[in-house]
Rosetta silent file (secondary structure, phi, psi, omega in degrees, C-alpha in Angstrom):
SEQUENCE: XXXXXXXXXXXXXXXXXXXXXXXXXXXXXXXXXXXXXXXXXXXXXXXXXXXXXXXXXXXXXXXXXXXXXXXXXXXXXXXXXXXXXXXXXXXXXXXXXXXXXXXXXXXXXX
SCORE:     score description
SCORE:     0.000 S_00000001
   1 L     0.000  136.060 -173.544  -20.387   15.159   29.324 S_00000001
   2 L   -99.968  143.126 -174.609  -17.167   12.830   28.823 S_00000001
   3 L  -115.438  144.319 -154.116  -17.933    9.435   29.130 S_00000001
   4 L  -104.358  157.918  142.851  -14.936    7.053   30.753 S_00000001
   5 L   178.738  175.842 -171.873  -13.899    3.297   29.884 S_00000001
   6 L  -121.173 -172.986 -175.331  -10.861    1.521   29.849 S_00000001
   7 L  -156.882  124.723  153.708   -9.145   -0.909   27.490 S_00000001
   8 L   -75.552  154.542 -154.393   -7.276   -4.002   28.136 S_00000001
   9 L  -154.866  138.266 -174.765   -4.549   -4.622   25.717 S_00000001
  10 L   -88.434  -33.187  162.326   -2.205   -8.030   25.585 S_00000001
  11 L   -50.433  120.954 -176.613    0.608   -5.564   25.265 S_00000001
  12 L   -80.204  137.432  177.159    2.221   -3.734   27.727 S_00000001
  13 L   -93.485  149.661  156.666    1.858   -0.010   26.951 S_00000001
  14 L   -72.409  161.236  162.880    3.952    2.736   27.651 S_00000001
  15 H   -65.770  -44.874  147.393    2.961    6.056   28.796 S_00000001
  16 H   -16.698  -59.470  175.486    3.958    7.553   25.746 S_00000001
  17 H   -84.806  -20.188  164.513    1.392    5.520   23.757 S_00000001
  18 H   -61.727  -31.430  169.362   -1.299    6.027   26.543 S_00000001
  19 H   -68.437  -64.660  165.825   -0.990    9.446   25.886 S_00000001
  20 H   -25.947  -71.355 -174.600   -1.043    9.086   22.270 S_00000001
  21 H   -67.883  -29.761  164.181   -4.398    6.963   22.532 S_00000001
  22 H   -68.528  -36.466 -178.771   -5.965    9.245   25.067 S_00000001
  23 H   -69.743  -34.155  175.734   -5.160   12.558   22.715 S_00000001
  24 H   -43.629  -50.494  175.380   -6.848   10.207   20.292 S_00000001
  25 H   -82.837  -23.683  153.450   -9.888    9.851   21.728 S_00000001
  26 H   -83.377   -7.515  174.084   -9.842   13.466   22.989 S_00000001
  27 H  -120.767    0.652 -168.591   -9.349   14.806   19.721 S_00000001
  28 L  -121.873  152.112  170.387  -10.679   12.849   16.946 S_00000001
  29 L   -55.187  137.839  168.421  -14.774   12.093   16.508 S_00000001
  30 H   -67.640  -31.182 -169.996  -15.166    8.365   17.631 S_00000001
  31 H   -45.715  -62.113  164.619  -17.151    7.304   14.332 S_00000001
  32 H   -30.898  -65.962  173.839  -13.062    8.378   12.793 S_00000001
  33 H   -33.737  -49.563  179.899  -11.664    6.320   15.365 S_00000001
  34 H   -65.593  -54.562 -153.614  -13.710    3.015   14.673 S_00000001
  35 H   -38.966  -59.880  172.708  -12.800    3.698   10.853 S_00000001
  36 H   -30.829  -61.475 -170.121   -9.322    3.536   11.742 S_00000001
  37 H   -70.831  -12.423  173.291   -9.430    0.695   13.920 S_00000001
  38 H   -56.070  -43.108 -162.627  -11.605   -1.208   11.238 S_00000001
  39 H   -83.646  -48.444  169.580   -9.007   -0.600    8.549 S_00000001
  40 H   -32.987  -32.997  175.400   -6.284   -1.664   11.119 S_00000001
  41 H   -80.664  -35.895  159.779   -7.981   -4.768   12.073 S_00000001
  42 H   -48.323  -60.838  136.121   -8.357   -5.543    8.351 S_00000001
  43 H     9.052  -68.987 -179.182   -5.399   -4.894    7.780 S_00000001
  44 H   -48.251  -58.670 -158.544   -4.144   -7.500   10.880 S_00000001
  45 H   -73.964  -36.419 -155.429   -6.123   -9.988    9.617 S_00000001
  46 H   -75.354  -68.304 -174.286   -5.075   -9.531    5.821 S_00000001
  47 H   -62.980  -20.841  176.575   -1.523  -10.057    6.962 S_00000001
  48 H   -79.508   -1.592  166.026   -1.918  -12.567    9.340 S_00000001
  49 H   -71.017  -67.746  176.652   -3.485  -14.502    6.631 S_00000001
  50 L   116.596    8.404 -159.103   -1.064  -13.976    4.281 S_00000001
  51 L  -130.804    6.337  157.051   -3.241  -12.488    1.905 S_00000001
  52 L   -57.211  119.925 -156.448   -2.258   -8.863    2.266 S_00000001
  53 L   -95.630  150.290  169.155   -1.381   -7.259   -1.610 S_00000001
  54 L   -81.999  173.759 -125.248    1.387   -4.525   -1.453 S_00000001
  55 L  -112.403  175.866 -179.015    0.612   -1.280   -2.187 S_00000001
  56 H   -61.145  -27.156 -176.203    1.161    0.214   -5.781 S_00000001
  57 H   -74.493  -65.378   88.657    4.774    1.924   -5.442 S_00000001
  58 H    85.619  -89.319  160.955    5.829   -1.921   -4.560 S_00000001
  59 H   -10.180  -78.808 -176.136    4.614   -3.105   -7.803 S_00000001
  60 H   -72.975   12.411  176.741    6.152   -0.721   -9.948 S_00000001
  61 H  -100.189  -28.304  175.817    9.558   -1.394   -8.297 S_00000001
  62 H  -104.333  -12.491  151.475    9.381   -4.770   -8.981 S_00000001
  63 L   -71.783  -20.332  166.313    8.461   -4.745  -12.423 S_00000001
  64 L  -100.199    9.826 -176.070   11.240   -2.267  -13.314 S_00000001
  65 L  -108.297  147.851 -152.559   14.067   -3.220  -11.035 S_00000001
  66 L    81.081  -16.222 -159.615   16.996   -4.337  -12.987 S_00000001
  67 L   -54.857  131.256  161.053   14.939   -3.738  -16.202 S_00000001
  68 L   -86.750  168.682  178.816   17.981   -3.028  -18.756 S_00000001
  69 H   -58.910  -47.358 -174.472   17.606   -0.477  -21.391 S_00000001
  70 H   -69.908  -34.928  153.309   16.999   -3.084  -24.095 S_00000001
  71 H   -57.698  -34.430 -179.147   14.351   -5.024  -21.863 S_00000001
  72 H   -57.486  -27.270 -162.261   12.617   -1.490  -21.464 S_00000001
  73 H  -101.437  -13.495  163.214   12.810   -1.123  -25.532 S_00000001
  74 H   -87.640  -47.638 -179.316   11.212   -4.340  -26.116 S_00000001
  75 H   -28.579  -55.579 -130.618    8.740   -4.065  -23.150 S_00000001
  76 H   -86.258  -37.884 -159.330    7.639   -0.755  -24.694 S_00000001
  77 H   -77.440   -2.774  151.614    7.880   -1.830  -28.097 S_00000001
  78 L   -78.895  -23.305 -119.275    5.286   -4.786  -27.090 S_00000001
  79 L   -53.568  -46.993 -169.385    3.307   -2.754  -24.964 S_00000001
  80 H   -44.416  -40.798 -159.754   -0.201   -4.190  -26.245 S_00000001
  81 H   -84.729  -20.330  179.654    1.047   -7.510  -24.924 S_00000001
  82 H   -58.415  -80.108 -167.674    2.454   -5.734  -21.769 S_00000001
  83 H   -72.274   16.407  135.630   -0.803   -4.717  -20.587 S_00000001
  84 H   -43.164  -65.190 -153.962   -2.249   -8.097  -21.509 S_00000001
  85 H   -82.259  -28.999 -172.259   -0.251   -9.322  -19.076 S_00000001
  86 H   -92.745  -16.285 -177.911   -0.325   -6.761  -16.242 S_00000001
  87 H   -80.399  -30.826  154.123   -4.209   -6.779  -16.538 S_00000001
  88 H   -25.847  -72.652  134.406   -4.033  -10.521  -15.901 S_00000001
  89 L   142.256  167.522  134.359   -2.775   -9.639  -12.965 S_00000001
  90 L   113.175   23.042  148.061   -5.083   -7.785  -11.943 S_00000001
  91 L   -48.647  151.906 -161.542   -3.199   -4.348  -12.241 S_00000001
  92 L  -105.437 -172.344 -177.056   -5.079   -1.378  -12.531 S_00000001
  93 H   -87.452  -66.525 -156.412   -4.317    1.293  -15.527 S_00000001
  94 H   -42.327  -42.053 -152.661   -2.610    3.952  -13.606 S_00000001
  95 H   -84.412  -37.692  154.431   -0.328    1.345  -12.143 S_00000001
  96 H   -40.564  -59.558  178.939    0.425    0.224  -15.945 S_00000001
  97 H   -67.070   -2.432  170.056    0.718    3.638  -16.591 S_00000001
  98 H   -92.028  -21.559  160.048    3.302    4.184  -14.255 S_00000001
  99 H   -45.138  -72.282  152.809    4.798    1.271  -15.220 S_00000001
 100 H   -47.809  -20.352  174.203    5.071    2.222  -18.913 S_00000001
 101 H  -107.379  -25.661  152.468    6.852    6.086  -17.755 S_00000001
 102 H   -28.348  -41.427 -129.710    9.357    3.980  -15.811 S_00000001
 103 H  -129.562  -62.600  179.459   10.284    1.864  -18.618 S_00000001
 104 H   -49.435  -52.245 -169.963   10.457    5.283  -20.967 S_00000001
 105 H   -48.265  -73.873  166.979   12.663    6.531  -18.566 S_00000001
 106 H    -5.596  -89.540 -162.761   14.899    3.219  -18.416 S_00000001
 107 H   -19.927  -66.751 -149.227   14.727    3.208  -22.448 S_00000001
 108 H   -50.577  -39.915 -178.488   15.617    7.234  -22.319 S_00000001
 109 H   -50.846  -42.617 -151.552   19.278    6.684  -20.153 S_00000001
 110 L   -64.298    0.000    0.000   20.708    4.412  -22.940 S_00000001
């Protein structure tokens, strides 16, 4: 049995996304659905806050962009003190470690 309801929205929708939200709801289990819309509303709120952290590639772009070879060869040649610093923070070790084959690479052009 399909059960109906509607949704008010301060946005005008298109048909295009009315379709798109109706195939939603005809194809995916609702329990999947709320998940989504939890982590979207999280999400809302995180940015509308201001308190939304960027994701990991993000990171590692901005600790290596610009990085010259000779900042990479001291970085590396520090390292200890490196991840001192990136654990501060509050990086996780993968993101260090991706961090650290960036920085080889850098070194490796020169």
């Amino acid at each position: 049995m399909a059960n109906e309801f509607s949704i008010t929205s301060k946005d005008d929708l298109s048909e295009d996304e009315i379709k798109k939200i109706k195939s939603y709801f005809a194809n995916m289990p609702i329990s999947e659905i709320l998940i989504g819309l939890k982590f979207a509303q999280n999400r809302w709120t995180a940015k509308d806050a201001g308190t939304l952290k960027v994701g990991r590639k993000s990171i590692i772009n901005n600790e290596v962009h610009s990085i010259t070879p000779e900042q990479a060869n001291w970085r590396l040649n520090n390292w200890k003190l490196m991840i001192k610093n990136y654990r501060k923070r509050g990086y996780s070790y993968p993101t260090i470690s991706r961090i650290k084959k960036l920085l080889q690479e850098i070194e490796e052009k020169n």
